[in-house]
C-alpha positions as a Markdown table, in Angstrom:
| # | Residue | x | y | z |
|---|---|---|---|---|
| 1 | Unk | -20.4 | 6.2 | 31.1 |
| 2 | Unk | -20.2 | 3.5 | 28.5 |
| 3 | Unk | -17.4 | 1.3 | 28.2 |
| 4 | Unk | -15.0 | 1.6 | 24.8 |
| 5 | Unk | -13.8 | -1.0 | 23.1 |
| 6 | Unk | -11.6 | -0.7 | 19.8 |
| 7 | Unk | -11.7 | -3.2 | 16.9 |
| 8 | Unk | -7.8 | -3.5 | 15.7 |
| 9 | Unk | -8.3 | -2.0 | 12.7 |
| 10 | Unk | -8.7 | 1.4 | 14.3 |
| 11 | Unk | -5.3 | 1.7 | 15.3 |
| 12 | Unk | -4.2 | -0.1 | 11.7 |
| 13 | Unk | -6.0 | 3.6 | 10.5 |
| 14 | Unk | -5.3 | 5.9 | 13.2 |
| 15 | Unk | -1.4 | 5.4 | 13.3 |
| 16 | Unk | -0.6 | 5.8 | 9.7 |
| 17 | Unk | -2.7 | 8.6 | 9.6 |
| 18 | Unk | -0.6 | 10.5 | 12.9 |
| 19 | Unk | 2.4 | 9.6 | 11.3 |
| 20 | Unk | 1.7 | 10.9 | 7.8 |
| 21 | Unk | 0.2 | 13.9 | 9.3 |
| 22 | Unk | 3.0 | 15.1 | 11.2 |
| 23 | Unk | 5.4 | 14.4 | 8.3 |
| 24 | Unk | 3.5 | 17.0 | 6.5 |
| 25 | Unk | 3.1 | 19.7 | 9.1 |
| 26 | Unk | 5.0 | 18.5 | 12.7 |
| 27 | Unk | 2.4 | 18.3 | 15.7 |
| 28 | Unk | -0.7 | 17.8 | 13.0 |
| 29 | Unk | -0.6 | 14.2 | 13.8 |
| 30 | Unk | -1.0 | 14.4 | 17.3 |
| 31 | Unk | -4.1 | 17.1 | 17.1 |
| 32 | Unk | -5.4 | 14.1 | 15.0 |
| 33 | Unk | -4.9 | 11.8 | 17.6 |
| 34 | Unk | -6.0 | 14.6 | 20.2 |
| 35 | Unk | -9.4 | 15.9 | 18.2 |
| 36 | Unk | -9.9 | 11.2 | 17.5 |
| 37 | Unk | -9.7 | 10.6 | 21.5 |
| 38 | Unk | -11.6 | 13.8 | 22.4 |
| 39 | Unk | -14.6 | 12.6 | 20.4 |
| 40 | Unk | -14.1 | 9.3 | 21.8 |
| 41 | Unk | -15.2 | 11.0 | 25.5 |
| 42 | Unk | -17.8 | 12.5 | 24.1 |
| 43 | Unk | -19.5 | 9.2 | 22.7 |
| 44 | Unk | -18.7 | 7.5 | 26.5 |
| 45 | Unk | -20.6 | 10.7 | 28.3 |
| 46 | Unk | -23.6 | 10.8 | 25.8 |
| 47 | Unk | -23.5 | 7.8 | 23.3 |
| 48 | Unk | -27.3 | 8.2 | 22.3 |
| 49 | Unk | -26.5 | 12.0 | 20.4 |
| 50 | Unk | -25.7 | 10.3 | 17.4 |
| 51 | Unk | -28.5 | 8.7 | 15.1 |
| 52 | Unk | -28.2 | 5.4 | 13.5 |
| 53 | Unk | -27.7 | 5.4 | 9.8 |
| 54 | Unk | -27.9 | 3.6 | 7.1 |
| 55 | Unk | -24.4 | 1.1 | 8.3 |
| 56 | Unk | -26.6 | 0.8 | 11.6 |
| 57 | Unk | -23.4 | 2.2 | 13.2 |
| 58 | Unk | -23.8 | 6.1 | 15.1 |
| 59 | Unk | -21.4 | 8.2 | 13.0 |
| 60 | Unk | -19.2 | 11.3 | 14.9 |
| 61 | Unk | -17.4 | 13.9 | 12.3 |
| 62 | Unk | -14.3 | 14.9 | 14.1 |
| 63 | Unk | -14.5 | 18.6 | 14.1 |
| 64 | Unk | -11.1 | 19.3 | 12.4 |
| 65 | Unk | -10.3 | 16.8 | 10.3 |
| 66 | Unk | -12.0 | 14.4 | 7.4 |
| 67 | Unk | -12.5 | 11.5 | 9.5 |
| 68 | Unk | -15.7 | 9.9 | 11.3 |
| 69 | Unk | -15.9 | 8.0 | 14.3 |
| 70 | Unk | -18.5 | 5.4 | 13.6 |
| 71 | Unk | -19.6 | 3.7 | 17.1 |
């Protein structure tokens, strides 16, 4: 499995977003943060799925939500 390693500025997008979330709709937040960490295991069990593109980064659309994991 590959290691993970998380610039700062993912929690500086991911909190605000958990908190904003389940101000709207309570618990919506924390299926963000479920659906963000769930796709996280997927890119450590097969982290070649994703292509390259054109950042050079390997982007992952959560399923759910209207966010990407770029690794």
């Amino acid at each position: 499995m590959m290691d993970v390693r998380y610039a700062d500025e993912v929690f500086d997008d991911l909190r605000p977003s958990v908190d904003w979330l389940n101000s709207r709709k309570p618990g919506l937040g924390f299926e963000l943060e479920d659906e963000f960490y769930a796709s996280v295991a997927v890119v450590r069990g097969r982290p070649y799925s994703y292509a390259v593109d054109h950042t050079g980064l390997r982007p992952l659309r959560l399923r759910r939500f209207t966010a990407v994991l770029y690794y």
